[in-house]
Every structure is written in structure tokens, then in C-alpha cells.
C-alpha positions in Angstrom: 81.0 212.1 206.3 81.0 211.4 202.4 82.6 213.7 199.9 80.2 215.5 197.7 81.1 214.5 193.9 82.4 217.6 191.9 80.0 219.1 189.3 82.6 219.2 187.0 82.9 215.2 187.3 79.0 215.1 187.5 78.4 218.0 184.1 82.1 215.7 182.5 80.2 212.2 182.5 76.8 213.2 181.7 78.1 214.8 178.2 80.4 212.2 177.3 77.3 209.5 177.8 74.5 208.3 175.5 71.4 207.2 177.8 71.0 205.2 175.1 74.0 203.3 174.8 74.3 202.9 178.2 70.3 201.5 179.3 70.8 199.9 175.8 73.4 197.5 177.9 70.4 196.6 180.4 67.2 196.7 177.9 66.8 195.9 174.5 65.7 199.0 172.9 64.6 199.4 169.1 64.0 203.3 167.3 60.4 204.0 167.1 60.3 207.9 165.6 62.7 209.7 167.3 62.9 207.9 170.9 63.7 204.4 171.6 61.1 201.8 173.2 61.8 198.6 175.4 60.3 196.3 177.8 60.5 198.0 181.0 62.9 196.5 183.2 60.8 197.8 186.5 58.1 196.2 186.0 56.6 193.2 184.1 55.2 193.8 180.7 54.5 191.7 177.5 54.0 195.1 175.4 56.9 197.6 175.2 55.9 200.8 177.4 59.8 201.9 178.0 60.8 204.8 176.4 64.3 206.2 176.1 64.5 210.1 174.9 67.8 210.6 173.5 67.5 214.4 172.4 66.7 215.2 175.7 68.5 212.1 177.2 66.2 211.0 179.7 64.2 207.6 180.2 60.2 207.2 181.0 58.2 204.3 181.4 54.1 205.0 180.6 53.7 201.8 182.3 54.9 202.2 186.2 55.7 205.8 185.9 59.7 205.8 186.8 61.9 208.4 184.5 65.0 210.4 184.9 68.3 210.4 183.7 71.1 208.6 182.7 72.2 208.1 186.4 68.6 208.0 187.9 68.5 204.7 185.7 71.4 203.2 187.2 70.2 204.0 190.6 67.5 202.5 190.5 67.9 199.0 188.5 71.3 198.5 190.5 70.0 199.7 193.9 72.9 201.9 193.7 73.3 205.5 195.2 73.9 208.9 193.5 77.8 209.1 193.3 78.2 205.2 192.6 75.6 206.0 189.5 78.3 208.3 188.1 80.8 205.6 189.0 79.1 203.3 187.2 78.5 205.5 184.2 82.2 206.1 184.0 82.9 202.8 184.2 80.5 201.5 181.8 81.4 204.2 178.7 85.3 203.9 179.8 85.6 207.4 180.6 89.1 208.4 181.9 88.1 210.5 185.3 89.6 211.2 188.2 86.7 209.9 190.8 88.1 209.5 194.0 84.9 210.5 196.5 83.7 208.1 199.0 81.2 205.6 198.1 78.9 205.6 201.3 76.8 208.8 201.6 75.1 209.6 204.8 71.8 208.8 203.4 72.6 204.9 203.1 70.6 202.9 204.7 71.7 199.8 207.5 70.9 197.4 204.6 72.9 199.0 202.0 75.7 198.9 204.2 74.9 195.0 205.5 75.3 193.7 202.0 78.7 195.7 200.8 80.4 194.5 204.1 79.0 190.8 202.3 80.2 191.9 199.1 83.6 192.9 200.7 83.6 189.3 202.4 83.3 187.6 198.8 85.3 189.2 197.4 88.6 189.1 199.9 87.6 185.2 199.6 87.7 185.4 195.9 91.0 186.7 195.8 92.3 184.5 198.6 91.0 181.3 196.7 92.6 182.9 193.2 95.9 183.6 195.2 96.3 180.0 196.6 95.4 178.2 192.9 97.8 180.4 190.8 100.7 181.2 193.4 100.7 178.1 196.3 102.2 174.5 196.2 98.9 173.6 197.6 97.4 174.8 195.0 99.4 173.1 191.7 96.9 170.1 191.3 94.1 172.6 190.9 96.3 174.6 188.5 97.6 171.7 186.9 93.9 170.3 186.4 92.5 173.2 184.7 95.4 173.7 182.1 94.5 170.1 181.3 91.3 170.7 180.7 92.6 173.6 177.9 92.3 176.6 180.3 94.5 179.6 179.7 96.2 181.2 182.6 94.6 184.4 181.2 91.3 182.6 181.4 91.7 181.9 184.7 92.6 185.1 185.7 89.2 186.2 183.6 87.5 184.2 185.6 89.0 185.0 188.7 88.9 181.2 189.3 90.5 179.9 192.9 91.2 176.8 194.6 89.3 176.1 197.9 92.3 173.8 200.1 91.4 170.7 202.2 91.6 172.3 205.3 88.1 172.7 206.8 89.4 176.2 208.6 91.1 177.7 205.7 89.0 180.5 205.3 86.8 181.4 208.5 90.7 181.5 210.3 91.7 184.3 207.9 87.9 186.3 208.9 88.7 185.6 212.8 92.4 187.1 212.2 90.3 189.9 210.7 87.8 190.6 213.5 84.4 189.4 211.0 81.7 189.7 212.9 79.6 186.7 213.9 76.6 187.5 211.9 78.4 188.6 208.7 79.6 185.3 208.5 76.6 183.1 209.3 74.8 185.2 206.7 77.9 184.9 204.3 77.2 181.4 203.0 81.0 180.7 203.2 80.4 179.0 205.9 78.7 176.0 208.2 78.4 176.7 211.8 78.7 174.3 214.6 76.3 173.8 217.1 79.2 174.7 219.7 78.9 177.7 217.5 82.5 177.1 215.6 82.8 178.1 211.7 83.7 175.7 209.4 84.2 176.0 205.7 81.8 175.2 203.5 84.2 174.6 200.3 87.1 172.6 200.6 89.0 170.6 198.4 87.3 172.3 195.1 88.2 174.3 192.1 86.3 177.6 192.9 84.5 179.9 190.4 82.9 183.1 191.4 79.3 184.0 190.6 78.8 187.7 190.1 75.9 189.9 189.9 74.9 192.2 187.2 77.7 194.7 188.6 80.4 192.3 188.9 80.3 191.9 192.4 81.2 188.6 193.5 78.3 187.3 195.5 78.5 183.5 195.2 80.5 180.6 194.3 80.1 177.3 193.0 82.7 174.5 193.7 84.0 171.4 191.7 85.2 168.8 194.0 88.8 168.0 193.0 89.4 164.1 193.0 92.9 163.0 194.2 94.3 159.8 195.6 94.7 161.2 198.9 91.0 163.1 198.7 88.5 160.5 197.0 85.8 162.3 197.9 83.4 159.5 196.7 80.3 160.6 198.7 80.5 164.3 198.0 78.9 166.0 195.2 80.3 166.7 192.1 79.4 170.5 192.4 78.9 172.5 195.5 77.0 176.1 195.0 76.8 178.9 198.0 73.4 178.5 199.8 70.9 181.5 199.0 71.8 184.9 200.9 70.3 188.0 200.6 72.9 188.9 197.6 72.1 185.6 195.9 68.8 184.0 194.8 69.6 181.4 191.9 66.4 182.3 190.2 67.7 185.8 189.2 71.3 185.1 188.8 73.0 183.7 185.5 76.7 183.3 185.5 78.6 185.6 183.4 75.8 188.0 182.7 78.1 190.4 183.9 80.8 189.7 181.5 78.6 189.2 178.3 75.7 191.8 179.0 77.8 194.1 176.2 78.5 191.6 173.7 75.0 190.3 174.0 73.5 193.6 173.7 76.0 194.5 170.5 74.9 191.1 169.1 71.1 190.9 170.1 72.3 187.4 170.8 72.5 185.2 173.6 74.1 181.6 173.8 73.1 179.7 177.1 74.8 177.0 178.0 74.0 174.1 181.0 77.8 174.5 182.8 79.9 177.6 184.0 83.2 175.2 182.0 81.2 175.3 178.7 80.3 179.3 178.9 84.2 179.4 180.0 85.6 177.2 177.2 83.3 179.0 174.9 84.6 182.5 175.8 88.2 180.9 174.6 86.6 180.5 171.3 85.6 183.9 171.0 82.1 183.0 171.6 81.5 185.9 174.9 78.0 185.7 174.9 77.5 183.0 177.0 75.9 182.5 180.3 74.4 179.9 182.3 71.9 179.2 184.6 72.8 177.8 187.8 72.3 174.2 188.2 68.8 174.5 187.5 66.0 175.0 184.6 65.7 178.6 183.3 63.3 180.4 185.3 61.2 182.9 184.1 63.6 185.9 185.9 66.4 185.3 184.0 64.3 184.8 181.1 62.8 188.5 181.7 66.9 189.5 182.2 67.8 188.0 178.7 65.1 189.6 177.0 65.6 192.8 177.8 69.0 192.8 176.1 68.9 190.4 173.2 66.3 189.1 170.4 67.8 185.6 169.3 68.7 183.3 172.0 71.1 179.7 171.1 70.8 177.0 172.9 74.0 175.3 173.1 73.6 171.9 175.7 74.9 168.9 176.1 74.7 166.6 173.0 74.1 164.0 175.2 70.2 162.0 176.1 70.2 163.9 178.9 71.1 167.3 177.4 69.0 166.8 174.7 65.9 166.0 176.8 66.9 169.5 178.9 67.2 171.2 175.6 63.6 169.9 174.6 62.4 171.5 177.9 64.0 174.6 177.7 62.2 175.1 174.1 58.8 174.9 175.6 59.7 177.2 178.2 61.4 179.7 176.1 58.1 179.1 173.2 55.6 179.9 176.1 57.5 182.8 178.1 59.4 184.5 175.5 59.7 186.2 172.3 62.9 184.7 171.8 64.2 183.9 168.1 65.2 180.2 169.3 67.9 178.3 167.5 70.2 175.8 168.8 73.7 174.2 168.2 73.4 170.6 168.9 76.8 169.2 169.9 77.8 165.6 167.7 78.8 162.5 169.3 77.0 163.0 172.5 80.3 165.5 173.6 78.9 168.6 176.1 80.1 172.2 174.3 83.7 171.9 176.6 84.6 168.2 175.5 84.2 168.8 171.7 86.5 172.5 172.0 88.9 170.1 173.5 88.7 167.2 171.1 88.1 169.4 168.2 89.6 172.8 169.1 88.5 176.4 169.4 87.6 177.2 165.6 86.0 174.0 164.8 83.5 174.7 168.0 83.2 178.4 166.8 81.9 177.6 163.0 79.7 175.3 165.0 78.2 177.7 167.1 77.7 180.7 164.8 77.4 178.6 161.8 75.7 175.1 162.7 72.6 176.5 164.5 69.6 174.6 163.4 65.7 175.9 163.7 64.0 174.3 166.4 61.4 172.5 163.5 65.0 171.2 162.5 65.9 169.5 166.6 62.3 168.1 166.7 62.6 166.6 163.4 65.8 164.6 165.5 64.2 164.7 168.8 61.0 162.6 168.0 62.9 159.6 166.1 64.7 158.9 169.7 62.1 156.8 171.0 60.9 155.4 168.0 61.5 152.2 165.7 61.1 154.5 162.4 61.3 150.4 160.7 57.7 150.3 161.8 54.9 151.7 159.9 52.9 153.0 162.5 55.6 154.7 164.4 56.0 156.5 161.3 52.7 158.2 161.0 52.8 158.6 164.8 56.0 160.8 164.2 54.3 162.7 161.2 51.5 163.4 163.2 53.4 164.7 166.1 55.9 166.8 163.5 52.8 168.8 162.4 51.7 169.3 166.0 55.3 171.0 165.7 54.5 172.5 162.4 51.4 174.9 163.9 54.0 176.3 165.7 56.0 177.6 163.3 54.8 180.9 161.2 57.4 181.3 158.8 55.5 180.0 155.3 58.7 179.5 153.8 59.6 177.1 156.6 56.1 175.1 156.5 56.6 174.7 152.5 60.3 173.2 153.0 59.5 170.8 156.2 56.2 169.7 154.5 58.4 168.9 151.3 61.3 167.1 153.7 58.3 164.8 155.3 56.6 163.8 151.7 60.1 162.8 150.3 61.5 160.7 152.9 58.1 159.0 153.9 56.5 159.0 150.2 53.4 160.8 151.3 51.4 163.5 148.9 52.4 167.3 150.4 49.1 168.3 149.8 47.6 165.2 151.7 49.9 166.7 155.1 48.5 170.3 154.3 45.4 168.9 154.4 46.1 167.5 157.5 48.0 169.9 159.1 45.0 172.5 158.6 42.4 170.1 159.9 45.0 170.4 163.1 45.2 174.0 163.1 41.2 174.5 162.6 40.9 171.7 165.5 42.9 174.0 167.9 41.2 177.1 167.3 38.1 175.4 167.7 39.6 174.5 171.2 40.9 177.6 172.2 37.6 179.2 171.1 36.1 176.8 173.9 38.1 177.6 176.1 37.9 181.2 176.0 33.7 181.2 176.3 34.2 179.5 179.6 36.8 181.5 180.7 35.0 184.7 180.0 31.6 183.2 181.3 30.2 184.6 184.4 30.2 181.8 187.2 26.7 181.4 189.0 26.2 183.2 191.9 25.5 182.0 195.0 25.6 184.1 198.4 26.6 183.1 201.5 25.1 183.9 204.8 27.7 186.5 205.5 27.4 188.1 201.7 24.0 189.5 203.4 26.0 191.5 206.1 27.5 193.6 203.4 25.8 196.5 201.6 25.7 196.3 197.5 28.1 199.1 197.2 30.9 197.1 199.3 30.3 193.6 197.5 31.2 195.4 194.1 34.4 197.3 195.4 35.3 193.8 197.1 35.0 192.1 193.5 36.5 194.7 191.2 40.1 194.8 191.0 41.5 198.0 191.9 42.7 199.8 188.6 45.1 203.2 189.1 43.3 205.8 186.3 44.5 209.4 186.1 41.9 211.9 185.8 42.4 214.5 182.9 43.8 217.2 183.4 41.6 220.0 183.5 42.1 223.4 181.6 44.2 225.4 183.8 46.6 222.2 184.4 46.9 221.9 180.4 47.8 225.8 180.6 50.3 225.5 183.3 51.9 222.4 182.0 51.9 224.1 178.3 53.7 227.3 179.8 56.3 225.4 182.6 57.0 223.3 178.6 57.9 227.0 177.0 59.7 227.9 179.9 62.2 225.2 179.8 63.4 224.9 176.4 62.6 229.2 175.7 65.1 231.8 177.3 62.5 234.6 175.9 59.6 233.1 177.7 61.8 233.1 180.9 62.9 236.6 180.2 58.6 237.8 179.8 57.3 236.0 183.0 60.1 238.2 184.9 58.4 241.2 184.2 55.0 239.5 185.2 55.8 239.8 189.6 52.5 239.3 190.9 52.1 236.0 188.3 51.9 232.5 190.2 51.0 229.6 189.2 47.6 228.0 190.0 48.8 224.7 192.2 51.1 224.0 193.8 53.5 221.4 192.6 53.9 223.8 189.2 54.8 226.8 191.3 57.3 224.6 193.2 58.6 223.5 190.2 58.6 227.2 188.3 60.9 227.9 191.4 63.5 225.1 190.9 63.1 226.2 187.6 64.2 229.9 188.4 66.7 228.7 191.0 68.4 226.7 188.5 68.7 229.3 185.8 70.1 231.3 188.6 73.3 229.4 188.5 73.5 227.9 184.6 74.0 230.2 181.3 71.4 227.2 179.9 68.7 224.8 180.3 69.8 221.1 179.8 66.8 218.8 180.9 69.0 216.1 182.4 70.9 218.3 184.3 67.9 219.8 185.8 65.9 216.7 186.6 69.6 215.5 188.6 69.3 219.0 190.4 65.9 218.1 191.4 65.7 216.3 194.6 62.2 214.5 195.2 61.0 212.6 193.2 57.1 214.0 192.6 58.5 216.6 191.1 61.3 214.7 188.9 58.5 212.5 187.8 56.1 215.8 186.9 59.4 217.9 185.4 59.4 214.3 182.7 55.7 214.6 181.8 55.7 218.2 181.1 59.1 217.4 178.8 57.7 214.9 176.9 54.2 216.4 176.1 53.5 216.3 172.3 54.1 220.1 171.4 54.9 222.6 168.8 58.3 223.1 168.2 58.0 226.9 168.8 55.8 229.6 170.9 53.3 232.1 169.7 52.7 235.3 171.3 49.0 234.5 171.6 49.5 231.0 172.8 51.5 232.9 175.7 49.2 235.4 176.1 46.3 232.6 176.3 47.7 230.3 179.3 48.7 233.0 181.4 45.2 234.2 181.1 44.2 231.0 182.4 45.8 230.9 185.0 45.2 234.0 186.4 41.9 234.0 185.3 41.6 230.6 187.8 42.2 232.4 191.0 39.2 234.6 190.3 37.2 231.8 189.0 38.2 230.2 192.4 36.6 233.2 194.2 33.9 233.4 192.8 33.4 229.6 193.5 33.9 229.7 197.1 31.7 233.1 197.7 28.9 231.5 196.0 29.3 228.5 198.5 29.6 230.9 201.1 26.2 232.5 199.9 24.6 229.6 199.7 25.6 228.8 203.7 24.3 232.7 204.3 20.4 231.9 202.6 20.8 229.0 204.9 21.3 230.3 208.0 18.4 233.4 207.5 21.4 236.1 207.2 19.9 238.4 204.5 22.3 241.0 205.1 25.6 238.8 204.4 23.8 237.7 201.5 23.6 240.8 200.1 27.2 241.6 200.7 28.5 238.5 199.5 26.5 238.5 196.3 27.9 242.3 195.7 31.4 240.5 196.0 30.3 237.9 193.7 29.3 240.3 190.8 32.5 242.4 191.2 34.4 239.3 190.4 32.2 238.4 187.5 33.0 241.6 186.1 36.5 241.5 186.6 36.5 238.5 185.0 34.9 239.4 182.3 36.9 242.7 181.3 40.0 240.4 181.8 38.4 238.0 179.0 37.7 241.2 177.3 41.5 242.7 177.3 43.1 239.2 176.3 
């Protein structure tokens, strides 16, 4: 059985931590009055909803509903449990304390397990690959390659890069010597299995770099095929990645996220690069913002990841046709799925980001990259003379017409006026004959887009099939309207309760007045159960802290309705009639209540013929109608 983590450790961490320093690592959060607002990183949103209370130092989202605190957060966008949340928030605010629980807790569930058995797996294979590159004979020309390539010792040990040998047994011999079970290693990725059900390796012969997740957990690795005279290797790829497990999908994963997620967040900027060696080399420069995507085109999840914890995002590709083609696509992605600030460093003489360190060295590429960013007006202006004979005369206007294509794109009037200038210079042409032109462009498009939205918002003709008949009216309109999660409003005696549980948190004297009130209760449920917590808590602290009390909460209705009460839009301080007022209300709704459910009970009575009950129940009925008038009267 697990250890239970020591309040001290627990009440230690919590006061040493910002909530908003530490989601400010995972979401890009900007000050809107006195809390902090982000896209919500639970749930996908194009507006921001996410809101990060640091007086009280708790986060809510309006949007999906999830709040808590500090380590609440943690759980929940790293999938982690309670104690490996404090872990975590240690770890990420460098806090010096002595944590030595266990990580499991008996509430882990078969999967959780599953997957840090994998993680354990990738990682003894991490450091078995790192082991045989930096401290084996076997593994010198590995070494020996990398320090060519300009590759510090300290970067490799940053990097945690390894060296896979040429022996297709190397690693799944070391697993059997350690008892791995079957499954754990088919699941692994490390490995290709037989169909006389032997493992064999799936890297060998390659330089190996680790792909983390957002946590640092090795859960991947991708392998550069090592060329030597006695290991050709002329029909096998260049680069070898781990097949897709249940700890990696490509689509979400960027390499060195985990590494630059502070220094992006610090900078609000984010270089990407096409290859791990260019975000490495880069890092040698200084430049530790880099990530890349893994062997692919960015996808919209890593977009989402990026935008949460930076504004400006670089592109910094090859310089090469082919780079520049992927940077071109990569702009329209980013223009139509982001809100990214987009600039990009376009590398000279063809060179990808790594060869032009090495040619040119680590401060030339560094002034490059923070101080040779061009718009992206700027790379189209470069991009569209490629495939064009700018001799001829008609190719000319052709690449006008499709720089002020470009142009509507850009909003910046400062921008417009210099480009427009650049174009009338070099190609002689008026600036107000292109401003014309460019607005007869722009009034074209919105024109189009007008179009397009009549039709879109056009009810299509109906037409019924033979089975539409079988179904009643009322079930043809549920069928056809989608299904939209309202809250009701909260009636008067919620308002009451919610205004009074408010008082009682953040007043001791309220606290101290409801004491002498024993027969008060509140009118449902869930705000009794939570006045109780409430009490219970008090019981054992000197004073109220709101994120220690939503930790000390255990399920999670009542976490979520302990945030909504703390966040309601209030006065700063009590009166003695507003006190007097919602207790009133409350009481008052158990006789309200009453009389509610003896005048249905009457109403059954006349029903039945039974004069006599009615009689008696409509007694009852005006006794409570009186009481609750004098108690009207008295408040």
C-alpha cells in the first residue's frame, strides 16, 4: 500500500507555488482585471473561456466546467495522480522537498500502471543506448560522428542521445535477462516479433534520440541509420521512428516540447524547426525554444499545444526548394488554424538551420534567428518569383496580381503602405493604380464570402421519406436539433444559499453566528453537504484558504460547486441585513415547501370525495400561511 503524502509537504508546496506561474507553463494566459484568461486546454475553443484566479489560486474554465487547484490542474492535463501532482509541482517551481512517498496509490487503475511499466521500458533502453554511445568501443563511430557534426558531449548528454549496435538482439536479450513480459514488449515498439514468435530489434545500427512527452518521459525514439563501410545500409531508410503505441501518437507529440515549454512560455515565442539535429544544433546556439514535428506536417494538435503557451511562432526550415515549399505549406496552415504572429528565418544558400551553425557558427545563426526574421508578405514576395521568368512582362503582372492576393491578408496598414510602395518602384507602376486594384480584390471577396454565407445559412428543401411519416412531429424536431447543455437559473433560495455558503467561507463571524442558529439547514442538498465539509474543515484549520479546501474536498460535484460559489461577483463585505435576508429564505423555503405539497395533497382529497381530510388539510394549510407570514413579519 502507498504512503499517504505529509500535509506538511502538501500545505509546503502549495504556498511556495503561483497557479499562475505554474499553468502559465501549459496555457498562455494574459491579465484581464484581476484573474488571468486563456484558451482552455480541455477542451477546444477559438475564444478564451479559461480563467486562472490567482488571489484565491484556483483555475475555472466557463466553457467545460473543470476548476480546482494548482494540483487538480496537473492532474488532470497530465493524467497524473494526487501525490505525483505535488511531485510535479515541486519539480516544476524547483522547490527543495524531501518527497519520498510512493508514486502508485491504490486507486490506480490497470491502465495507469500498463503505461509506467512502458515508460520504465523506454527509459532503461534510453539509458542503455546513451551508455553504449558515450562509454563502449562499439559505440566510438556513433560518438565520433556526432562530435563531427559540432555536438557537445554536454549536448549529448541533454539530449540523452544513444547509439542502437548492429546486433539485431541487443536490446530484447537485456528485457529476457530481465523477465519483460511478452505483451509489454510487443506493445513497446522496440521491437519486431517473429512469426515463431522471437523478438527482434527494431533499431540497430542508428544514432538514437529520445522523444519525450510533455513530462519528460521517454516514450519514443527516432533513429538515424549510421553509414559505415562494413554497414552500407543502402536500402534502409535514412530515419527510423517507433511505430504508434498507446504513449505515442505523432499527431500530438513535438520533440523537445518538454525541454522548451518554459523558455517558450517566458518568451511567448516558439521556433519550429523540420529536424530533431536543427532544434538540437539550435539549442547550442542559445536558441531553446525549438521543437519539431515529427517527420510530418504540423497537425492541428500540436498547433492547439503551441498555442496555448506562446503568441509568435518562427519558422525556421530548410533553405532549400524543398524546405521552402514546406515552409509555404506550413503558413497556410498556421494562417487558417491559428492566431499565431508568423515570421520566419529563411536560411541562405539553400543550407538546412544545422549546416549553416556548422559553416557559419553558433552566433552568426543566433543574430539570424532572433534578428533576420522576415514577415511572411516579405517570404512571398521571394516565394512567387521561383517559378517565374520575372524577364517577361506578363509574368510580371501575374506575380503582382498574386502578391495582392497576399496583400488582403495582411491587416497591418503600415505594412500595405510599404509593400504597395516596394511593388510600384521595382515594377514602375502608379501605387494608387495597385490600391485601386487591391480594393476591387478585397470588395470581390467579400462579395464571395457574402455568397457563400446566404447558401450556407439557407434552409435546404424538405423532402420526407416514407419512414419520416412513422415518427411523430415532436420526435423529428428533437432528431434535428442539436443537443445544447443550458443551465437553468438558479432560483431564489439557491441565490440565498450560494450568497450565505460565499460569507461563510471568506467570514470567521458569519461562521461564528450560524453556530448559534442549531436547528438552521440548508435547503438542498449538495449546499448542506458542502456547509458540512465546510464545518469539518474549520474543525481542524485556524483559517480558511480556498485551495486548501477544494484539495480537502474529495468528489468532484462538490469541488466543482465549492469554485462557482467562490467566484460569484460579490460585495467585498457582509451586512447584517443581507445575513438576516438569506437565512430567511431559506428557512422560509421549507414552509413554502409545505404548504406546496399539502395543497397537492388537498387537491388529491377534493378528488377522491374525502371532505373530511379536506378540511383538515386545508386547516394545516392556513397555519402554515400564517407562520409564514409572521416570519416575513419578524425579519
Amino acid at each position: 500500500m502507498a504512503q499517504r503524502i505529509p500535509q506538511e509537504v502538501i500545505e509546503e508546496v502549495r504556498q511556495r507555488t503561483n497557479i499562475v506561474d505554474v499553468v502559465g507553463q501549459y496555457v498562455q494566459l494574459k491579465k484581464s482585471g484581476k484573474n488571468y484568461m486563456g484558451l482552455c486546454p480541455f477542451h477546444e475553443e477559438r475564444s478564451p473561456s479559461f480563467s486562472v484566479a490567482e488571489d484565491k489560486q484556483i483555475f475555472h474554465c466557463f466553457g467545460c466546467g473543470k476548476g480546482g487547484t494548482v494540483f487538480n490542474f496537473l492532474q488532470e492535463i497530465e493524467g497524473i495522480s494526487f501525490p505525483e501532482s505535488v511531485r510535479r509541482v515541486a519539480e516544476l517551481e524547483q522547490i527543495p522537498v524531501n518527497i519520498d512517498w510512493v508514486n502508485t496509490t491504490d486507486s490506480d487503475t490497470a491502465e495507469n500502471i500498463h503505461n509506467r511499466k512502458l515508460i520504465e521500458l523506454h527509459k532503461k533502453a534510453a539509458d542503455l543506448y546513451h551508455h553504449v554511445l558515450m562509454n563502449t568501443q562499439i559505440g566510438e563511430p556513433a560518438l565520433n560522428y556526432l562530435l563531427e557534426r559540432g555536438l557537445t558531449k554536454e549536448l549529448i548528454e541533454t539530449f540523452k542521445i544513444g547509439f542502437a549496435p548492429q546486433k539485431r538482439d541487443f536490446l530484447s536479450q537485456v528485457f529476457q535477462n530481465e523477465t519483460v513480459a511478452e505483451q509489454l514488449s510487443k506493445e513497446s515498439g522496440l521491437f519486431i516479433q517473429r512469426d515463431n514468435g522471437e523478438f527482434l530489434d527494431r533499431f540497430y545500427q542508428r544514432v538514437m534520440f529520445p522523444i519525450n512527452d510533455d513530462r519528460g518521459n521517454v516514450i519514443a525514439f527516432s533513429g538515424r541509420l549510421l553509414k559505415t563501410e562494413d554497414f552500407p545500409g543502402d536500402d534502409m531508410p535514412k530515419y527510423l521512428n517507433s511505430p504508434e503505441t498507446v504513449l505515442f501518437n505523432k499527431r500530438d507529440t513535438l520533440f523537445n516540447f518538454d525541454k522548451a515549454r518554459k523558455e517558450i512560455r517566458k518568451e511567448n515565442t516558439v521556433f519550429l524547426f523540420e529536424g530533431f539535429m536543427d532544434v538540437i544544433a539550435a539549442w547550442q546556439a542559445g536558441i531553446t525554444s525549438g521543437v519539431a514535428s515529427m517527420g510530418t506536417s504540423l497537425t492541428n494538435e500540436q498547433i492547439r499545444k503551441l498555442e496555448r503557451v506562446a503568441k509568435e511562432l518562427v519558422i525556421c526550415y530548410d533553405g532549400d526548394t524543398a524546405g521552402v515549399e514546406a515552409t509555404n505549406r506550413a503558413i497556410s496552415l498556421l494562417s487558417e488554424h491559428s492566431r499565431f504572429q508568423l515570421s520566419i528565418v529563411s536560411i541562405p544558400e539553400k543550407l538546412d538551420p544545422d549546416e549553416y551553425l556548422r559553416k557559419y557558427g553558433n552566433d552568426s545563426f543566433r543574430e539570424l534567428a532572433l534578428h533576420g526574421r522576415e514577415t511572411v508578405f516579405s517570404f512571398k514576395m521571394q516565394y512567387h518569383r521561383l517559378t517565374r521568368n520575372m524577364n517577361n512582362e506578363k509574368e510580371q503582372l501575374d506575380y503582382v496580381n498574386d502578391l495582392l492576393q497576399e496583400l488582403m491578408l495582411v491587416q497591418s496598414p503600415l505594412e500595405r503602405d510599404r509593400y504597395l510602395n516596394q511593388l510600384a518602384q521595382e515594377f514602375q507602376l502608379s501605387f494608387h493604380s495597385l490600391e485601386e486594384q487591391l480594393k476591387q480584390l478585397e470588395t470581390k471577396q467579400r462579395s464571395t464570402k457574402r455568397r457563400e454565407r446566404q447558401q450556407q445559412s439557407a434552409p435546404p428543401p424538405q423532402t420526407y421519406e416514407i419512414d419520416d411519416m412513422l415518427e411523430p412531429p415532436e420526435m423529428l424536431e428533437e432528431m434535428s436539433t442539436p443537443s445544447v447543455q443550458n443551465k437553468l437559473p438558479l432560483t431564489k433560495v439557491e441565490k440565498a444559499e450560494r450568497t450565505l455558503l460565499y460569507r461563510l467561507m471568506n467570514e470567521q463571524s458569519i461562521r461564528n453566528q450560524l453556530i448559534q442558529l442549531p436547528e438552521f439547514s440548508f435547503a438542498h442538498d449538495q449546499y448542506q453537504e458542502l456547509y458540512l465539509l465546510l464545518d469539518s474543515y474549520m474543525s481542524i484549520h485556524s483559517d480558511f484558504q480556498l485551495a486548501d479546501f477544494i484539495d480537502y474536498l474529495k468528489e468532484e460535484t462538490i469541488k466543482k460547486l465549492a469554485i462557482d460559489i467562490s467566484l460569484q461577483t460579490i460585495s467585498e463585505e457582509s451586512s447584517e441585513r443581507e445575513i438576516t435576508d438569506v437565512i430567511r429564505v431559506i428557512e422560509n423555503s421549507s414552509l413554502e415547501d409545505q404548504i406546496a405539497e399539502k395543497q397537492l395533497q388537498k387537491k388529491e382529497a377534493e378528488r377522491l370525495g374525502n371532505k373530511q381530510l379536506v378540511d383538515e388539510l386545508s386547516i394545516e394549510v392556513i397555519g402554515l400561511v400564517r407562520q409564514l407570514q409572521k416570519s416575513r413579519i419578524v425579519s
